[in-house]
C-alpha positions in Angstrom: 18.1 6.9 -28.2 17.0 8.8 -31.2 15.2 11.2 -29.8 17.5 14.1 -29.1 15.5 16.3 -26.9 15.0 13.4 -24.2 16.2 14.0 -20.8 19.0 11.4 -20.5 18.5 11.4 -16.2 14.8 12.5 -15.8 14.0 13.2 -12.4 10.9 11.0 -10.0 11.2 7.3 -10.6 12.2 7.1 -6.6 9.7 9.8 -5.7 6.7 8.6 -7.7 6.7 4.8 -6.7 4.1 3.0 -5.2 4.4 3.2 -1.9 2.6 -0.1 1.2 0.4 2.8 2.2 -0.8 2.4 -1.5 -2.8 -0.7 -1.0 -4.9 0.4 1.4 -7.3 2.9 1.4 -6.8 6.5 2.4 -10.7 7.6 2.5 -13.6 5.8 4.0 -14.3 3.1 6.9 -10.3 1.8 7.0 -8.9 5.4 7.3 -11.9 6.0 10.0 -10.9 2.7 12.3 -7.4 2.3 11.5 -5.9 6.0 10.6 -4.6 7.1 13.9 -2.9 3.7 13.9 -1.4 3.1 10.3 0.5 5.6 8.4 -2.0 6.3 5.4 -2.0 8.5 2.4 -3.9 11.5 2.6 -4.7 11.9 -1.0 -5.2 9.5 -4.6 -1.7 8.9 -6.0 -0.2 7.7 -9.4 0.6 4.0 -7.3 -2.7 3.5 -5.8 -3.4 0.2 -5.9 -6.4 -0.7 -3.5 -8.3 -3.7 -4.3 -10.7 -3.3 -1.5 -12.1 -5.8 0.9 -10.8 -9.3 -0.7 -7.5 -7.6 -0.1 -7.8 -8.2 3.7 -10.6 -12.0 3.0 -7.9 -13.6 0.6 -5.7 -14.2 3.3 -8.0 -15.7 5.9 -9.2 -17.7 2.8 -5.6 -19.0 2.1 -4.9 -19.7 6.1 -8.3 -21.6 5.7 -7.0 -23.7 3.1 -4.0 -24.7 4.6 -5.4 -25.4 8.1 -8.0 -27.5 5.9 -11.1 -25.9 6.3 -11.5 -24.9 2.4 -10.4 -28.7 1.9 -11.6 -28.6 -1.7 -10.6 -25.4 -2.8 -7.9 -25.5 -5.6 -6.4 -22.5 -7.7 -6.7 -22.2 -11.0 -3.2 -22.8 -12.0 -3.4 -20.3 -14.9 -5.0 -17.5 -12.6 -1.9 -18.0 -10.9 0.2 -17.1 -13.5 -1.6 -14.1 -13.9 -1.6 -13.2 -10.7 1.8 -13.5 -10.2 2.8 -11.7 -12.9 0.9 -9.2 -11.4 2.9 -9.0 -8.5 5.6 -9.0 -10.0 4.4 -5.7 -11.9 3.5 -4.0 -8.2 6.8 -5.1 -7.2 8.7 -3.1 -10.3 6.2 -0.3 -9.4 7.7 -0.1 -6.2 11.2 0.3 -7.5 12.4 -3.6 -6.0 15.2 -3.5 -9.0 16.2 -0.1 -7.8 16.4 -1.1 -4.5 18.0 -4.6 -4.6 20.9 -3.2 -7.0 21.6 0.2 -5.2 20.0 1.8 -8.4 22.8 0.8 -10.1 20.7 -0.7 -12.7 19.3 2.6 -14.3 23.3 2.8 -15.2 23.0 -1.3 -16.7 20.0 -0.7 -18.4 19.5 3.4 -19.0 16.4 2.7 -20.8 14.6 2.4 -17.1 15.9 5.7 -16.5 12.6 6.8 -18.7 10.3 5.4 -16.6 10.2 8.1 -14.3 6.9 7.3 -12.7 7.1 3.7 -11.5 3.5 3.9 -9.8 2.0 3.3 -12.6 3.1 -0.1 -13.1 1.3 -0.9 -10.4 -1.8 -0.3 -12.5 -1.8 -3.7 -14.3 -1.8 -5.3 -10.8 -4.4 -3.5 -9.6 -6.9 -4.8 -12.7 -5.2 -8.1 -12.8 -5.4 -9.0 -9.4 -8.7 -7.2 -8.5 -10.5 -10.2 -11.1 -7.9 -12.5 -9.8 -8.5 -12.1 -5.8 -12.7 -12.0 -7.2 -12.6 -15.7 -8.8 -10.2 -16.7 -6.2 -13.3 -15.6 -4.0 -15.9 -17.0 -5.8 -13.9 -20.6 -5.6 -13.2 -20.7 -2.3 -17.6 -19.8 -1.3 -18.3 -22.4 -3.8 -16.9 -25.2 -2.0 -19.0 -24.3 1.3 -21.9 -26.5 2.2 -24.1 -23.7 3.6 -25.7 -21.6 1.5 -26.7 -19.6 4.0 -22.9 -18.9 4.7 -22.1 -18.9 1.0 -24.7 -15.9 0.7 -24.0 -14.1 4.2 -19.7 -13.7 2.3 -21.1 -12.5 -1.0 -23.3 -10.0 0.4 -20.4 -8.8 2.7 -18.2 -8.1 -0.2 -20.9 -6.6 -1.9 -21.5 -4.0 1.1 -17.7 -3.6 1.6 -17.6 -2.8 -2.8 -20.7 -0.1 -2.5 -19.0 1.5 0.8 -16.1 2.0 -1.0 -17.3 3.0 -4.4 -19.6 5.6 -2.3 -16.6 7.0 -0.4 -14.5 6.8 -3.5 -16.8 9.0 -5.8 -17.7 11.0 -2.6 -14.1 12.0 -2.7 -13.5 12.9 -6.3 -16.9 14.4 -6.6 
């Protein structure tokens, strides 16, 4: 390392990871039905990742693929990719390698000692993943017959996006 006045064990990667509770919201109509049940975060934290109501659609979309009911519906093999990539990014963020080798591998590799805030790695999967789980969205609506029904989802999401961006400015002001 060639910079001398570095910290060679900085302090937070384990404290400043992103957390389950940080993929779902902590303000709004979730934390008004389903705080007293789940354990949520009471405040916005460097490893929030919520990417709002296509977080809890994709996977009724998914079990409506594979019980045939979306019988046309195929990924987009490169979205894929992408997507998994971005899990894997929410995965680091969450300190998985620190956990799966006992944090022995900030002594392997002391380079990761420097990244003491591992929440925000989950940033990239929140971006990623929010355009993904949209397209993902749109593909699945598009291979409905109805329109009606087509419509009725889009303008769901669309309510579900504007309740959470007014809560979400509400609470930063």
């Amino acid at each position: 390392d060639p910079y001398l006045d570095r910290t060679i064990n900085p302090w937070g990667a384990w404290h400043y990871k992103t957390e389950i509770a940080d993929l779902l919201p902590f303000h709004g109509w979730f934390k008004n039905i389903f705080g007293g049940i789940i354990p949520l975060r009471n405040d916005y934290f460097e490893g929030y990742a919520y990417l709002g109501i296509l977080t809890f659609i994709f996977p009724i979309i998914l079990l409506a693929k594979w019980t045939k009911r979306l019988p046309n519906f195929t990924r987009n093999k490169k979205l894929d990719k992408y997507a998994l990539t971005a899990l894997l990014m929410l995965l680091f963020s969450m300190g998985i390698h620190m956990l799966l080798t006992n944090k022995q591998i900030n002594e392997w590799i002391p380079t990761l000692k420097q990244f003491r805030a591992l929440g925000r790695f989950s940033w990239p999967y929140y971006y990623v993943m929010f355009i993904a789980l949209s397209i993902y969205f749109r593909d699945a609506i598009s291979d409905l017959k109805s329109n009606k029904i087509k419509q009725g989802l889009l303008v769901i999401v669309i309510i579900f996006w504007s309740v959470d961006f007014y809560t979400y400015s509400k609470f930063f002001n």
